[in-house]
N, C-alpha and C positions, 0 to 999 in steps of 0.2 A: 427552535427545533432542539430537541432533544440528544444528545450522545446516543444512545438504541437506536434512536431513527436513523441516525446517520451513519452507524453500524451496518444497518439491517439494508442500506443500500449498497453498501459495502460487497458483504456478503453475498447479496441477491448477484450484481457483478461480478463476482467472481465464478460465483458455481454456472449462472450462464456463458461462462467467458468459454466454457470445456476446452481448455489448456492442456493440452496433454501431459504437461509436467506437473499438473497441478492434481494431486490424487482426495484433496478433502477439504472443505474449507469448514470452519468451525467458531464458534464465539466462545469466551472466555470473561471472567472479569464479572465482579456484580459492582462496579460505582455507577452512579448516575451521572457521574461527570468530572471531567477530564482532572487530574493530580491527585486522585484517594488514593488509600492503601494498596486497593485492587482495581487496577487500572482494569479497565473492560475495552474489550477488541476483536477483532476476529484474526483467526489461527491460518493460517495457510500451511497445510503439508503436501511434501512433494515426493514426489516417486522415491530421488534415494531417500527419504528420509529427513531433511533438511526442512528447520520449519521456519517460517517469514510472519512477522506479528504488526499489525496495524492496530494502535491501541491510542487509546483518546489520553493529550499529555498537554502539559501546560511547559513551554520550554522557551527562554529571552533568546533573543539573537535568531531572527530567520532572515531566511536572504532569497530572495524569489530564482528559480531555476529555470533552464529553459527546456523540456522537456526532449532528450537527445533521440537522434535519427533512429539510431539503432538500441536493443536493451542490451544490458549488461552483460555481460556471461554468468553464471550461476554463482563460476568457482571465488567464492572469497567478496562476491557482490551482493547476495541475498535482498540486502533492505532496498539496496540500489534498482534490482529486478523486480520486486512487489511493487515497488514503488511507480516505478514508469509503467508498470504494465496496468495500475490502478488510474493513472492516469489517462492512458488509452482508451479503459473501459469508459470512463465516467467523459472522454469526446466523444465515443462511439454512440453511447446510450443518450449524454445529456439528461439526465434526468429532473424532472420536474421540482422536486425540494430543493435540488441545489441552485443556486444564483451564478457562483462559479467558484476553481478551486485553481488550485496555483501546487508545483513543488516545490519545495524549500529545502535547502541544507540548514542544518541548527547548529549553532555556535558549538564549535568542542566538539561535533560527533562526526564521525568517520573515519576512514585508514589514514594509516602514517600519510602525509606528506597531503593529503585531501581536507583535512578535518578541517568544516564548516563552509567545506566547498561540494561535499557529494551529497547527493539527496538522502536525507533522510526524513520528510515527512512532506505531506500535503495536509495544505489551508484549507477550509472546504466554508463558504460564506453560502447560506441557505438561505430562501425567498422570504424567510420570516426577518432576516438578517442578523441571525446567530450566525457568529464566525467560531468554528472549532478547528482545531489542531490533532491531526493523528498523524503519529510517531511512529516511524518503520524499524524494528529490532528482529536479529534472526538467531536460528539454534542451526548449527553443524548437525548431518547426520549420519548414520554409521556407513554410508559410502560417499567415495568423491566425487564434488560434486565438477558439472565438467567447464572447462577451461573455455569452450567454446558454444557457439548457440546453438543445442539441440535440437531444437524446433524451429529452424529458419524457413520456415515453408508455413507455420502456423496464422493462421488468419481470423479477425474478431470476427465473427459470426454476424452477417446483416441482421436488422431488426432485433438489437441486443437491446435489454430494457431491464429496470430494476424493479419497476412495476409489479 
């Protein structure tokens, strides 16, 4: 499988996910595969403004995560909040290309006193048994973002499909 392909499920879960924090989801990047110049990904932006990047990366040191009860709060967790909610999608959906996918902390990345312990990326091994790596990275936006879970009432939509 392809990096696009597994992009484009990405993607497709996300915009079916109707998140209400979630105001655009978008691709980026022209490699064909994970470590080029131009990492390719898809973009998440969010109502204030704050954006969360899932992008195809080649990085030593993963360490399997267990996918926490609750997400993150927005403020100061972005990759931590894509992340698990990418995961949620791809239980709810299951979709057919993937085999299964896992979240991982990566060696050296994360806040002070976390680093290599807080998610930042899902494994994703697809039924051809290509195993890729996307990398969760985020951009501050010009408002704050909040401390607590905005949307705690939000729920994945039955019959959610990347199809």
């Amino acid at each position: 499988m392809q990096l696009a392909q597994v992009l484009d499920v990405f993607e497709a879960l996300f915009r079916a996910a109707a998140h209400p924090e979630i105001e655009a989801v978008e691709r980026f990047g022209s490699d064909t595969a994970p470590g080029g110049p131009s990492p390719a990904g898809v973009r998440i932006r969010y109502a204030d403004g704050a954006l969360a990047y899932l992008w195809g990366a080649v990085w030593p040191g993963e360490t399997d995560l267990p996918v926490p009860g609750v997400p993150p709060p927005p403020a100061r967790r972005r990759p931590d909040r894509a992340l698990v909610l990418a995961v949620r999608l791809l239980e709810a959906a299951r979709p057919a290309a993937f085999r299964s996918w896992q979240l991982v902390a990566l060696a050296n990345l994360g806040p002070d006193g976390e680093r290599g312990k807080a998610p930042r990326g899902i494994r994703v091994v697809a039924t051809d048994g290509t195993s890729l790596l996307l990398r969760a990275t985020a951009a501050g936006g010009p408002e704050r973002a909040p401390e607590v879970e905005p949307y705690p009432d939000y729920r994945i939509p039955d019959g959610l499909s990347a199809d």
